[in-house]
DRENNU-806056 format. One record per residue (C-alpha): residue in one letter; z negated, y negated, x negated. Coordinates in steps of 0.5 Angstrom, whole numbers, plus 500, padded with zeros to 3 digits. Last residue first. Example, Ala and Ser with C-alpha at 12.3 -4.5 7.8 and 13.67 -1.06 7.14 Angstrom:
BEGIN
S486502473
A484509475
***
This chain:
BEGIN
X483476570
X485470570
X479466569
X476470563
X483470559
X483463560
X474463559
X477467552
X482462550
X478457551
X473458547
X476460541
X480454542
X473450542
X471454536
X477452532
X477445533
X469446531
X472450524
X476443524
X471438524
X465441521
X470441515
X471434514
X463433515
X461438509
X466435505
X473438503
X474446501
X471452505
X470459500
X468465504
X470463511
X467465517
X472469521
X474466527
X471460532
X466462534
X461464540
X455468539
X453468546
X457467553
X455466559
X458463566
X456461573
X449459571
X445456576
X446448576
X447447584
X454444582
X456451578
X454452571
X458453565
X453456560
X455457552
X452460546
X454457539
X455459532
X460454528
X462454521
X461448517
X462452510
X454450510
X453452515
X452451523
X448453528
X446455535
X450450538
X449450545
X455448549
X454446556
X461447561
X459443567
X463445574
X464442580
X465436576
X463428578
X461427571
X468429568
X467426560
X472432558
X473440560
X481441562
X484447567
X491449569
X494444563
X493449557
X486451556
X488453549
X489444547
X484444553
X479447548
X481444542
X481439545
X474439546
X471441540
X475436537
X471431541
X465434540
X466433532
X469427533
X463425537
X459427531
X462423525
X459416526
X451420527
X453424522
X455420516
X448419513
X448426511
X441427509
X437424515
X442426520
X441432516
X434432518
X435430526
X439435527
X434441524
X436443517
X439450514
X446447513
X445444521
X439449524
X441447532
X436447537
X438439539
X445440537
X447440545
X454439546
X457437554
X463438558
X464436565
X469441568
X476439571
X479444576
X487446576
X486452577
X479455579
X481459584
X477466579
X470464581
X466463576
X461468576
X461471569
X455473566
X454477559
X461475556
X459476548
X462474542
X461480537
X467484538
X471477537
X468477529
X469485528
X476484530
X477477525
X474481519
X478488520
X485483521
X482480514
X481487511
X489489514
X492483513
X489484504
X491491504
X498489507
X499484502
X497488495
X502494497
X500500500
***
């Protein structure tokens, strides 16, 4: 087996090993759902940030409070950029539907760990997801700690949206 092969093989491995362990554990959502926008939120208050507390690394990275909205708002669209248009997350107060992302970390490399709820207008959850991320964790990352939260919370979001469109079209 020639050196490519083997090295599509290991990381094919890796990413199947990372999609099995997120984790639909509720699934109420109804499934006429088309295109219905949800209201989005991103909670850091629980997360460990580069083995810190938010408030901690707010501390030590000085950029954090600027750069945090783009980190969300690349989550976001990476979202709906996999959502496609029948559906959307965004700043939608009104909405049926609240998708809440509850960061659990993220590394050194700016990799994200996250758990999601989608709750309904009653606040009961409708939707649970554990361990969500956004592919294999990277061994060497390039760029700083900032840019690189930037882009693995792009590729958290598509991995989210891709599994809530494969959740609503069942």
């Amino acid at each position: 087996m020639d050196m490519k092969r083997l090295l599509f093989y290991i990381l094919a491995s890796i990413m199947t090993v990372t999609s099995f362990s997120q984790t639909v554990t509720k699934n109420d959502l109804p499934k006429n759902l088309k295109g219905i926008r949800m209201n989005f939120q991103m909670d850091f208050s629980q997360a460990v940030i580069m083995g810190m507390s938010e408030n901690e690394f707010a501390e030590y990275e000085k950029d954090w409070n600027d750069d945090k909205p783009t980190i969300v708002r690349n989550f976001k669209s990476g979202t709906n950029f996999t959502l496609g248009n029948s559906y959307g997350v965004g700043d939608y107060k009104d909405a049926k539907y609240t998708v809440i992302v509850k960061v659990n970390t993220i590394t050194d490399e700016g990799y994200f760990v996250c758990d999601v709820d989608i709750l309904d207008e009653d606040n009961q959850v409708v939707f649970h997801l554990d361990y969500l991320t956004g592919g294999a964790e990277p061994s060497l990352a390039i760029g700083t700690k900032l840019a690189r939260m930037k882009v693995w919370a792009t590729l958290t979001g598509k991995s989210l949206g891709s599994i809530l469109k494969s959740e609503l079209s069942k």
